[in-house]
Every structure is written in structure tokens, then in C-alpha cells.
Backbone and ligand atoms as CSV (ligand in chain L), in Angstrom:
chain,resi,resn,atom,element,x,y,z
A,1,UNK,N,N,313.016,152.184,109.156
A,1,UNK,CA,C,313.910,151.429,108.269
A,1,UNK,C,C,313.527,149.954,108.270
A,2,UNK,N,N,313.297,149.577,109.189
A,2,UNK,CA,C,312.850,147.933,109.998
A,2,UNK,C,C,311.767,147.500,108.658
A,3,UNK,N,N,310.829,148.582,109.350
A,3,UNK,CA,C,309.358,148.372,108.751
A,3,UNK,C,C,309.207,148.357,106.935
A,4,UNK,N,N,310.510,149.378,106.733
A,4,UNK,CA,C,310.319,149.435,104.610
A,4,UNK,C,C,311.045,147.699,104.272
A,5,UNK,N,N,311.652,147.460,105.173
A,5,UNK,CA,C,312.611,146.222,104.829
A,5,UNK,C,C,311.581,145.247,104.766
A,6,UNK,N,N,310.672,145.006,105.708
A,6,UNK,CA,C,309.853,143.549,106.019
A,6,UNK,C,C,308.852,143.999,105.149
A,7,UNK,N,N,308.316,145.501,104.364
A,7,UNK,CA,C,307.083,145.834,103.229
A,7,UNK,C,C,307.694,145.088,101.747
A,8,UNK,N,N,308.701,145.532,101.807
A,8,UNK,CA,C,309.420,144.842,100.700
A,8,UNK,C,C,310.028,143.551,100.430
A,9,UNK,N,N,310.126,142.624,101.281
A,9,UNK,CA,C,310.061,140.822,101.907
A,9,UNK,C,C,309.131,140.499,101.594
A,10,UNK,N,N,307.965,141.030,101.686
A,10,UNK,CA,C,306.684,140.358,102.017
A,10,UNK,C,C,305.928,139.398,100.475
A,11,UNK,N,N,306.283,140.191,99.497
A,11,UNK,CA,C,306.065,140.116,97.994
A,11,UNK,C,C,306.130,138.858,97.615
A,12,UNK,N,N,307.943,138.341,98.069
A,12,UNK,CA,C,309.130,137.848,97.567
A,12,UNK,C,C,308.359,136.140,98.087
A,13,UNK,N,N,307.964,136.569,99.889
A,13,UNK,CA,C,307.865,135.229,100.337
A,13,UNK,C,C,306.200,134.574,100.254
A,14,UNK,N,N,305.874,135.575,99.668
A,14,UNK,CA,C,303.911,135.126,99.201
A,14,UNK,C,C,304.658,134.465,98.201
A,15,UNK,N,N,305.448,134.668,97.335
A,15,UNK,CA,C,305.401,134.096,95.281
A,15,UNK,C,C,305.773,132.516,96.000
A,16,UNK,N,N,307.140,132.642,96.963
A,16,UNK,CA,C,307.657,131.732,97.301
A,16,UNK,C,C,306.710,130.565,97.881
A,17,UNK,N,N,305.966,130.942,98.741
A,17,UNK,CA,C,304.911,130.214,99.630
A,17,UNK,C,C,303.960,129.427,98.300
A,18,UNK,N,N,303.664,130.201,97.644
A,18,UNK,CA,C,302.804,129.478,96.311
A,18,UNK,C,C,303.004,128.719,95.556
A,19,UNK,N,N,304.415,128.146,95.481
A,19,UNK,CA,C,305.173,127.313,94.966
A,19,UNK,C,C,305.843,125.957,95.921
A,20,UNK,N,N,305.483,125.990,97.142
A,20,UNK,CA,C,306.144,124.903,97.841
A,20,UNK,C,C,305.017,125.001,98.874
A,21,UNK,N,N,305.404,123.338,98.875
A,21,UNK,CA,C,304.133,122.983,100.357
A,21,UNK,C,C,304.886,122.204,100.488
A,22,UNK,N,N,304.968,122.294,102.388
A,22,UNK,CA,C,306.096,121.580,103.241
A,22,UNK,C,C,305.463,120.977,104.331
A,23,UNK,N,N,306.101,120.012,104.444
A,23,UNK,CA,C,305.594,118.943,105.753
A,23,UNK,C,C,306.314,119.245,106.972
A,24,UNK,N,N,306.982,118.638,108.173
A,24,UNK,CA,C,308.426,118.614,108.311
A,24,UNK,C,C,309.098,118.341,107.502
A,25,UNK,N,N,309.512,117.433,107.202
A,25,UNK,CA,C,310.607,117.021,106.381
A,25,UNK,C,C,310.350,117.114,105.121
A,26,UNK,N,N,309.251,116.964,104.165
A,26,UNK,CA,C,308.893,116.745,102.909
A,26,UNK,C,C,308.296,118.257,102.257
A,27,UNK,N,N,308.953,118.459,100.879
A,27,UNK,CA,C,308.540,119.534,100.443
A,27,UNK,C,C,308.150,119.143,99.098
A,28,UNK,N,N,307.123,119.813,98.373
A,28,UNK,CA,C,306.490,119.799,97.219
A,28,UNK,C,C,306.888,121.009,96.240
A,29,UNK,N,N,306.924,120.863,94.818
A,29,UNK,CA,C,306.806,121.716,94.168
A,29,UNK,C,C,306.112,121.571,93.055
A,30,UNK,N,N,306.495,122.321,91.872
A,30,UNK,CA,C,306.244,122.081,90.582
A,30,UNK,C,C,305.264,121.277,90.331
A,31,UNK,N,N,303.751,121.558,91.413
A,31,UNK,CA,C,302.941,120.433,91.079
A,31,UNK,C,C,301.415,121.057,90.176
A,32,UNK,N,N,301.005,119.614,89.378
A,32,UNK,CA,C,300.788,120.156,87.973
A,32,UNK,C,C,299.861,118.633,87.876
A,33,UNK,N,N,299.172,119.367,87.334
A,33,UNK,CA,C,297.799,118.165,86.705
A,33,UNK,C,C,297.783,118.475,84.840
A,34,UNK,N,N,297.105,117.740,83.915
A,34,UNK,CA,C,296.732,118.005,82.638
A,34,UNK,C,C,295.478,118.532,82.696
A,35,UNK,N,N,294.619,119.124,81.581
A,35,UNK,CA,C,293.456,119.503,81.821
A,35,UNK,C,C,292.479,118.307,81.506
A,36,UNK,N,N,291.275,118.387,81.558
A,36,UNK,CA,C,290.932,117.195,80.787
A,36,UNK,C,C,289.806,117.335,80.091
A,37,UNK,N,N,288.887,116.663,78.951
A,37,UNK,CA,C,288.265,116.782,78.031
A,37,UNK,C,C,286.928,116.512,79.194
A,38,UNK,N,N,285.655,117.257,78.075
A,38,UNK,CA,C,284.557,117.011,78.897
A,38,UNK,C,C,284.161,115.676,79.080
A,39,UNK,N,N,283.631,115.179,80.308
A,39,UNK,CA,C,283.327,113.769,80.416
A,39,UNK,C,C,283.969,112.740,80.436
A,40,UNK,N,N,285.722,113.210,80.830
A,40,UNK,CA,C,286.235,112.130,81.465
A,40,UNK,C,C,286.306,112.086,82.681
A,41,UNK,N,N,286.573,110.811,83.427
A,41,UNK,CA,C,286.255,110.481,84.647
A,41,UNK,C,C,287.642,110.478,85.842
A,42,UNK,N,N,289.024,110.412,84.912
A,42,UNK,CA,C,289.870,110.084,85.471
A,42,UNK,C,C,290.952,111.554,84.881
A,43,UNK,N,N,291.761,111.419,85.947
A,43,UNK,CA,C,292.697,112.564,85.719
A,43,UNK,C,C,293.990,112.082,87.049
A,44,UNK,N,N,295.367,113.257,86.521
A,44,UNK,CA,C,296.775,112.511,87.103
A,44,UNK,C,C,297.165,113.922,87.522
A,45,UNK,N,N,297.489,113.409,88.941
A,45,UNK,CA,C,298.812,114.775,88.894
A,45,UNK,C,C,300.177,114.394,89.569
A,46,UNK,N,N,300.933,115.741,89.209
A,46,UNK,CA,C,302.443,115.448,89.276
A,46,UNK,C,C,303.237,116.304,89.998
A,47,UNK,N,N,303.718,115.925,90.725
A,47,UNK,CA,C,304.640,117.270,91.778
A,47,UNK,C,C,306.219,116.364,91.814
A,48,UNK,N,N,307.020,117.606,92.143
A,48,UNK,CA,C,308.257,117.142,92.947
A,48,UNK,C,C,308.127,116.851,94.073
A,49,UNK,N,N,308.729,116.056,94.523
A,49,UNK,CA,C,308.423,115.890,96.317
A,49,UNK,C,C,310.260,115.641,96.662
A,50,UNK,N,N,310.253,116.320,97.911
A,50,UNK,CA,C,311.400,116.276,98.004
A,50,UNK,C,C,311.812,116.116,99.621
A,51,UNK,N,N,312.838,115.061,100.223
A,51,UNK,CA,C,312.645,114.747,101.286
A,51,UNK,C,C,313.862,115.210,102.148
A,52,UNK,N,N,313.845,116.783,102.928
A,52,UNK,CA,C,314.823,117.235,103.297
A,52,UNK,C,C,315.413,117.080,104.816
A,53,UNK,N,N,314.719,116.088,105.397
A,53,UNK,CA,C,315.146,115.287,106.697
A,53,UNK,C,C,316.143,114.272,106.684
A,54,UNK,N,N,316.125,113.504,107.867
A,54,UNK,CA,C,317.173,112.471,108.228
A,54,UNK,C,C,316.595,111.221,107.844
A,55,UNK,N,N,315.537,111.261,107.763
A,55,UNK,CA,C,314.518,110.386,108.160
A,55,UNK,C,C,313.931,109.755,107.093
A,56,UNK,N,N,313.519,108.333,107.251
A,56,UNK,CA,C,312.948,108.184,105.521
A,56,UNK,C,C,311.297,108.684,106.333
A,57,UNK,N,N,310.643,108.929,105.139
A,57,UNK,CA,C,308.772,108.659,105.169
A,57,UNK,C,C,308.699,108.278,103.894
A,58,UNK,N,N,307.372,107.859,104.025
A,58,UNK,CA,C,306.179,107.331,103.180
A,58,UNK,C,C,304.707,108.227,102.564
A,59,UNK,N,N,304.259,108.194,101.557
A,59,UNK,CA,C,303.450,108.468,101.013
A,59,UNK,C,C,302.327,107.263,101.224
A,60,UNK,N,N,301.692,107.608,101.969
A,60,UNK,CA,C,300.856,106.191,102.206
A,60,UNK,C,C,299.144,106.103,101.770
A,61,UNK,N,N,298.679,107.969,101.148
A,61,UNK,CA,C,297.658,108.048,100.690
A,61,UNK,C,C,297.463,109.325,100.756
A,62,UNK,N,N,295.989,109.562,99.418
A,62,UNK,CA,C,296.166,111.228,98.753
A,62,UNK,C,C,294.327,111.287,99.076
A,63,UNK,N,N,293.751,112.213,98.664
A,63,UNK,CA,C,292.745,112.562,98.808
A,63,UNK,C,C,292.652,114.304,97.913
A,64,UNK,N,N,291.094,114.711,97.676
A,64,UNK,CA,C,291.132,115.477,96.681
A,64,UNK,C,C,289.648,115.710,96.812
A,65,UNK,N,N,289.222,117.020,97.016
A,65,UNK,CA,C,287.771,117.299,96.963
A,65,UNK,C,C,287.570,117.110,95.282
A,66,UNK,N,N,287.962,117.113,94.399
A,66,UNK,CA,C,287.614,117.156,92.619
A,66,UNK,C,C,287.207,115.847,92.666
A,67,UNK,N,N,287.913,114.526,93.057
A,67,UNK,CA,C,287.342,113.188,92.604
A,67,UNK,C,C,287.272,112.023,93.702
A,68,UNK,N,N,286.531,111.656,93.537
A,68,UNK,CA,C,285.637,110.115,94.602
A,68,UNK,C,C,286.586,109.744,95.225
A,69,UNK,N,N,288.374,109.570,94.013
A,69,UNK,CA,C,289.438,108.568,94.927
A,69,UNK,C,C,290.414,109.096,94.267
A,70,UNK,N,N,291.983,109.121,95.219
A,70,UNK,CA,C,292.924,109.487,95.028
A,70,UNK,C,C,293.990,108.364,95.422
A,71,UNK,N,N,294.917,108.246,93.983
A,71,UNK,CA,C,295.849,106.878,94.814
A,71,UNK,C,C,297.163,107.377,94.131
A,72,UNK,N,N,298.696,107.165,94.806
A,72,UNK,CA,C,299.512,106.759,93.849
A,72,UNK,C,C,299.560,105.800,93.130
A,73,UNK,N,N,300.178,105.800,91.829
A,73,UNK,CA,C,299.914,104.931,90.305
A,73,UNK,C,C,301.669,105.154,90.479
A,74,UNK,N,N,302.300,103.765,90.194
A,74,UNK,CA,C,303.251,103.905,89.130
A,74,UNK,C,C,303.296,103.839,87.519
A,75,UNK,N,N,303.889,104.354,86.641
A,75,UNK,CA,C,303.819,103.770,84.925
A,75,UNK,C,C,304.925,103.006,84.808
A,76,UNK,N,N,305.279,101.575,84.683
A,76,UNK,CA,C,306.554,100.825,84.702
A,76,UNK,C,C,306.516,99.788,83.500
A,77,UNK,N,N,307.389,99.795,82.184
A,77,UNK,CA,C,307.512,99.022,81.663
A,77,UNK,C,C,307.646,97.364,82.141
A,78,UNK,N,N,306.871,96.456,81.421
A,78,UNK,CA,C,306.980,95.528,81.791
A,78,UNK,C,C,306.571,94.488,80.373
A,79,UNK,N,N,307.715,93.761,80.030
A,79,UNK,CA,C,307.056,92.701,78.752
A,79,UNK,C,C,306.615,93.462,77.982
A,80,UNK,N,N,307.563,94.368,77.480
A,80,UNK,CA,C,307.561,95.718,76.752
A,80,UNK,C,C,306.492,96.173,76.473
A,81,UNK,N,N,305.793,96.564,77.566
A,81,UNK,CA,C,304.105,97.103,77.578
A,81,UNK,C,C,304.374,98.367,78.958
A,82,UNK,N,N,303.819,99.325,78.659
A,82,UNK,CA,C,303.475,100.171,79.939
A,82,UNK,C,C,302.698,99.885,80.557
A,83,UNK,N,N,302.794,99.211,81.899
A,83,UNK,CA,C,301.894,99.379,82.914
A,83,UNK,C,C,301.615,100.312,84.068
A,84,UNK,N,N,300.656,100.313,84.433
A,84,UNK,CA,C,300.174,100.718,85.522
A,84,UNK,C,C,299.800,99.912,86.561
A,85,UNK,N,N,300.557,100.659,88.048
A,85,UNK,CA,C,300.188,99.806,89.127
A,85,UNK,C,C,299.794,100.590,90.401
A,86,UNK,N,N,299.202,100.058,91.361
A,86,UNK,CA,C,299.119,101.114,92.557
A,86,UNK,C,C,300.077,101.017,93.487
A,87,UNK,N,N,300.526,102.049,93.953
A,87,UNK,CA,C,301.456,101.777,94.600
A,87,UNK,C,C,301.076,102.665,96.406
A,88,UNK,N,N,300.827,101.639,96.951
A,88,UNK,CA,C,300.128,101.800,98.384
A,88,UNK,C,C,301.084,102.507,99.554
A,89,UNK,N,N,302.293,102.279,99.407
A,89,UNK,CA,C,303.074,102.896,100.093
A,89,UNK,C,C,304.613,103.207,98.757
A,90,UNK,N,N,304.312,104.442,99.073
A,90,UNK,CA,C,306.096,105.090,98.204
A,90,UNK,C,C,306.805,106.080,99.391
A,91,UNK,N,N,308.043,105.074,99.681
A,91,UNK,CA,C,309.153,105.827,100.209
A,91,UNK,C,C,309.767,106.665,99.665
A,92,UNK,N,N,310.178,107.766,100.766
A,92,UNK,CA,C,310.788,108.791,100.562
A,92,UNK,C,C,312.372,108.917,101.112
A,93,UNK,N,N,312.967,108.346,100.653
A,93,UNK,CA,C,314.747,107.806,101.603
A,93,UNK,C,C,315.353,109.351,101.900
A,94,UNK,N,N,315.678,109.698,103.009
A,94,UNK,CA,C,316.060,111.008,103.664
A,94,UNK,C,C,317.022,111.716,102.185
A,95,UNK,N,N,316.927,112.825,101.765
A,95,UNK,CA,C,317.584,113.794,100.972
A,95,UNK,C,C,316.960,113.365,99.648
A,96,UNK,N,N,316.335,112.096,99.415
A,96,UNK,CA,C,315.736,112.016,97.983
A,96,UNK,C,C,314.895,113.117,97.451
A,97,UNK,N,N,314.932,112.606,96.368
A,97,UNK,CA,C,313.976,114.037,95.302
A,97,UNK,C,C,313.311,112.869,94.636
A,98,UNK,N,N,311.725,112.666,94.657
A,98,UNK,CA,C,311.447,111.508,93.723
A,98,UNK,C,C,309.994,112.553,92.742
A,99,UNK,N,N,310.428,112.546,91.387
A,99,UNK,CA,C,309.899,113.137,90.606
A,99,UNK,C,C,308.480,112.389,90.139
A,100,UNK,N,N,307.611,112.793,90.623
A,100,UNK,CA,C,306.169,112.392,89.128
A,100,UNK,C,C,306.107,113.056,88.342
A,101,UNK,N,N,305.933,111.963,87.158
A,101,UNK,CA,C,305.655,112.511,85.803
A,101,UNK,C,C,304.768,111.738,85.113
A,102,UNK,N,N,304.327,112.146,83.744
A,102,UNK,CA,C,303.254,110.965,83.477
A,102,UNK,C,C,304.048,109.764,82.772
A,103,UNK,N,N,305.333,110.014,83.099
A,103,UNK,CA,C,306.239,108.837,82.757
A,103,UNK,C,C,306.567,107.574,84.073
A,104,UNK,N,N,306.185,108.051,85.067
A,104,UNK,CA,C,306.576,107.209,86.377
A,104,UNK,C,C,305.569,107.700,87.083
A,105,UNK,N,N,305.649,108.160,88.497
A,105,UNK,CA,C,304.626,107.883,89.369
A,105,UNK,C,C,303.616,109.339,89.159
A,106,UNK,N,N,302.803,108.735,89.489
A,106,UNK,CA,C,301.678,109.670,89.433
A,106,UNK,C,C,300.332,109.221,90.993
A,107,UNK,N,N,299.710,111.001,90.833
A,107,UNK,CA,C,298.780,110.565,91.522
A,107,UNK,C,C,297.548,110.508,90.858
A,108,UNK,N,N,296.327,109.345,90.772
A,108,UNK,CA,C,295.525,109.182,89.709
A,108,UNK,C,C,294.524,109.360,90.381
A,109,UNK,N,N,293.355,110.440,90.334
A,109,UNK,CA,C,291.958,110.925,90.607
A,109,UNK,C,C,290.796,109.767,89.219
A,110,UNK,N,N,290.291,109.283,90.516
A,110,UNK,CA,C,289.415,108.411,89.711
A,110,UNK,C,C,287.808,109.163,90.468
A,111,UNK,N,N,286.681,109.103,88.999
A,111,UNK,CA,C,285.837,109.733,89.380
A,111,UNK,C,C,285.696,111.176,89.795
A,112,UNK,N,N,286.315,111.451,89.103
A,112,UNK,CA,C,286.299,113.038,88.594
A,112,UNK,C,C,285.151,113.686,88.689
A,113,UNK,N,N,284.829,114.752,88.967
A,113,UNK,CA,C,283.462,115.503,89.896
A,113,UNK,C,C,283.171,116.263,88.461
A,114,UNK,N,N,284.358,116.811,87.899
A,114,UNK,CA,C,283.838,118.162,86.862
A,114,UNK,C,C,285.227,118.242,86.079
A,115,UNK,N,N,285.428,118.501,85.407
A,115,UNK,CA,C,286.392,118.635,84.081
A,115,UNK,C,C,287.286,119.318,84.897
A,116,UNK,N,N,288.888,119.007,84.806
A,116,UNK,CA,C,289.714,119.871,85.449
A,116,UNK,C,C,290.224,121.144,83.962
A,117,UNK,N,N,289.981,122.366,84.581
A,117,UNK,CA,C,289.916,123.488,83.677
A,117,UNK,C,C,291.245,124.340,83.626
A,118,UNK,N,N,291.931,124.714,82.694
A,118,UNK,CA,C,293.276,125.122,82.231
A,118,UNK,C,C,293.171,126.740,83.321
A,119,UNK,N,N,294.555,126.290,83.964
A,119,UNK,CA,C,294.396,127.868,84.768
A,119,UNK,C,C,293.979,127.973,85.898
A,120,UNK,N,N,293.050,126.418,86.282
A,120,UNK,CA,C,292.544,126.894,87.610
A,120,UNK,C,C,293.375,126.095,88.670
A,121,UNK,N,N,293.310,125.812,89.965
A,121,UNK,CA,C,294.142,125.128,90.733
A,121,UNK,C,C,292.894,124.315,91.529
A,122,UNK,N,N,293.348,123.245,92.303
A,122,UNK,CA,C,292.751,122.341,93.235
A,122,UNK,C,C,293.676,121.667,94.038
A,123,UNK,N,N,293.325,121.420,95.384
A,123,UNK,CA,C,294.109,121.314,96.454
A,123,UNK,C,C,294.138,119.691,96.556
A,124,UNK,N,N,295.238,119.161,96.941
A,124,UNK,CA,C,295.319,117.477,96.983
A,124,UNK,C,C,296.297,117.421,98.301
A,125,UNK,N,N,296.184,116.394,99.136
A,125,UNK,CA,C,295.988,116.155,100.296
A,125,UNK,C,C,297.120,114.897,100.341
A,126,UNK,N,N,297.973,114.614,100.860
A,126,UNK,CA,C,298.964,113.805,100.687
A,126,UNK,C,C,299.177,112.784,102.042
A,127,UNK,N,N,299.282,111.742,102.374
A,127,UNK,CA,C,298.888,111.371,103.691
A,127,UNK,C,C,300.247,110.842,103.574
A,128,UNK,N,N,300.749,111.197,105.043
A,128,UNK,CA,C,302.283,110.665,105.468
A,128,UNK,C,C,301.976,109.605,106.517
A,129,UNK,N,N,303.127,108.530,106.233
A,129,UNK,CA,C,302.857,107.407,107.222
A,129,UNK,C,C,302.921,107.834,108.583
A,130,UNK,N,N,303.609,109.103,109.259
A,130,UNK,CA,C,303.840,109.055,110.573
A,130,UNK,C,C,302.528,109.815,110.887
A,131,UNK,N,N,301.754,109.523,109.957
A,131,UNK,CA,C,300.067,110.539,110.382
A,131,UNK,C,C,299.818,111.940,110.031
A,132,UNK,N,N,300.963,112.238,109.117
A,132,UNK,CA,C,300.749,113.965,108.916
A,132,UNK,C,C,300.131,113.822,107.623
A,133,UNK,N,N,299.965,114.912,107.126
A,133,UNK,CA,C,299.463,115.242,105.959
A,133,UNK,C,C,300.425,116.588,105.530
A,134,UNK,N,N,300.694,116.618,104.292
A,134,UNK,CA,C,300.721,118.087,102.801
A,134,UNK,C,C,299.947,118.030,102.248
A,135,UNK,N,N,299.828,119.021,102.306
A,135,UNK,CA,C,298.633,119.752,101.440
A,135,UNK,C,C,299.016,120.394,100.421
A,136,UNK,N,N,298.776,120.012,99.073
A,136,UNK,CA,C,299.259,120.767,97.831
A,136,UNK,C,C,298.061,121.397,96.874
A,137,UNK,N,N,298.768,122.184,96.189
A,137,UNK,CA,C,297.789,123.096,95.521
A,137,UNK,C,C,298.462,122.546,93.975
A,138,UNK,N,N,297.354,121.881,93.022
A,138,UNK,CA,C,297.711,121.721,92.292
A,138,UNK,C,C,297.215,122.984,90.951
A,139,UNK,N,N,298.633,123.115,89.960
A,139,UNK,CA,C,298.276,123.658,88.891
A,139,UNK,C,C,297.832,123.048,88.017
A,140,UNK,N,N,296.451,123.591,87.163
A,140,UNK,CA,C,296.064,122.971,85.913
A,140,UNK,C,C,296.280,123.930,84.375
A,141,UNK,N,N,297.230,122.617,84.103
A,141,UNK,CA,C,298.010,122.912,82.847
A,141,UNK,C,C,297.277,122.723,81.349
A,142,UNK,N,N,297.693,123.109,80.595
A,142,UNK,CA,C,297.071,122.514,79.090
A,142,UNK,C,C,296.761,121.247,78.914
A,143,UNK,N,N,295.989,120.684,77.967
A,143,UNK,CA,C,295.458,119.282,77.130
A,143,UNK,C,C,296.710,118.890,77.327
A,144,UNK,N,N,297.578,119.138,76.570
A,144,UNK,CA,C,298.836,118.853,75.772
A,144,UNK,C,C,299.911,119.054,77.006
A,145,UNK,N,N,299.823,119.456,77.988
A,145,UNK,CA,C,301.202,119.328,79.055
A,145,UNK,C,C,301.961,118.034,78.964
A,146,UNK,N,N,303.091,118.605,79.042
A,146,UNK,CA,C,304.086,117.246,79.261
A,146,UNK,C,C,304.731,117.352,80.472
A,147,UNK,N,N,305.181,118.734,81.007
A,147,UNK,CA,C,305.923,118.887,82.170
A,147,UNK,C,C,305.586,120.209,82.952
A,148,UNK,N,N,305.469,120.175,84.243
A,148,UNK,CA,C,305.372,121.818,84.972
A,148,UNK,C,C,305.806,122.774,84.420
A,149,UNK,N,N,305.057,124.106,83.790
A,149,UNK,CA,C,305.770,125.390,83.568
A,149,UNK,C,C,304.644,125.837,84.000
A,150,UNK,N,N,304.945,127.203,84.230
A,150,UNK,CA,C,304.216,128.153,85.206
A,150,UNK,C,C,304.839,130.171,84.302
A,151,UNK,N,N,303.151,130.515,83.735
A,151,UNK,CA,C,303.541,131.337,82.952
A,151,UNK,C,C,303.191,132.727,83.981
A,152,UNK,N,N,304.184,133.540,83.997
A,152,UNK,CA,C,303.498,134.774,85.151
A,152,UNK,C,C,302.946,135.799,84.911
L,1,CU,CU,CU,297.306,105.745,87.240
């Protein structure tokens, strides 16, 4: 009886596992890149991050076998122009949920190795100030993505 119970669990917590990457305290989801045209150099991706400790942390640096350099970018109006800025350290205040999108923060792959291709995934590397790392698996979405969906 034990054994049909944990055959039939097992399914449920692979789908689950494929969808969240967890630190201690920090969990990822819904994370999602655009695809990109041949011969560009730069590309963004976007996850939920979500901070389910007491504790604040920091995002203090990313990394990415696909491109040369990985940084957080904010997009912040300014003198009614969108800018872009780097943002070297982003706090995570204990229970926050801080969303990237290509409307606010992002993580920006500069020097792009090879065209990121619709469908496939690549792993990005998240560096926490207290020295840990997440490790996320990013999805690659359409030209045209605006937000994470995930077709099954
Ligand atoms: Cu950027």
C-alpha cells in the first residue's frame, strides 16, 4: 500500500521540482527568457523570486554558461525616458515577492554565445550575498513573449 502511494507522488513532485528552484530562504519560479533573432548579442531573463525567510538577502550576482556576462538591470522611468541601470546589489526584504519583467528588473546576458532558441531551456546561476547560490533553469519563450506561460 506504502509503496503504490509514494509510485503515484513521484509524478506530482518531478512537475513540481521543474518549476521552482530554492535556496534556503529564496525561491524562484516562472522563469523565462525571450528568444532572440540571429546575431544578437544581448538577451534578458525574468523569474519570480520570492523570499520565504525571516531574513532579508541580496542578489549580488548571476552568471550563465550562454553569455560572457550576467548582471541585474533595472528598467526605471526617468525624465520621461526608460532607462536602464545596473543594479549590483537587489534586496530581498523577508516575505517579499519581487517580480522581473521586461518592465522592471531584469537579468541582462551580454555577449551571447548562440541565439537563445524557442523551447529550449538554459541554466542561470544567481549569487546570494551570504555566499550561496540558485540555480535556475530558464524557459525560452517566443520572439514576441511578454510574460511566463508554460504550454504542457
Ligand atoms: Cu538590461
Amino acid at each position: 500500500m506504502l509503496k503504490k502511494t509514494l509510485f503515484t507522488a513521484l509524478p506530482l513532485a518531478l512537475i513540481l521540482a521543474s518549476h521552482c528552484f530554492a535556496a534556503d530562504t529564496l525561491s524562484v519560479t516562472q522563469a523565462w527568457a525571450r528568444a532572440t533573432p540571429p546575431g544578437a548579442t544581448t538577451a534578458a531573463a525574468y523569474f519570480t523570486i520570492k523570499n520565504n525567510g525571516a531574513a532579508a538577502d541580496s542578489i549580488v550576482g548571476a552568471r550563465t554558461s550562454v553569455a560572457d556576462d550576467a548582471s541585474v538591470h533595472e528598467m526605471k522611468m526617468a525624465n520621461g525616458m526608460m532607462q536602464m541601470r545596473a543594479v549590483p546589489k537587489l534586496d530581498i526584504a523577508p516575505k517579499a515577492t519581487v517580480i522581473f519583467s521586461p518592465q522592471g528588473y531584469h537579468v541582462m546576458l551580454t555577449g551571447l554565445k548562440a541565439p537563445l532558441k524557442e523551447g529550449s531551456q538554459f541554466k542561470l546561476s544567481l549569487a546570494l550575498q551570504g555566499g550561496g547560490s540558485i540555480e535556475v533553469s530558464i524557459d525560452v519563450l517566443g520572439l514576441g513573449a511578454t510574460a511566463y506561460s508554460h504550454a504542457h
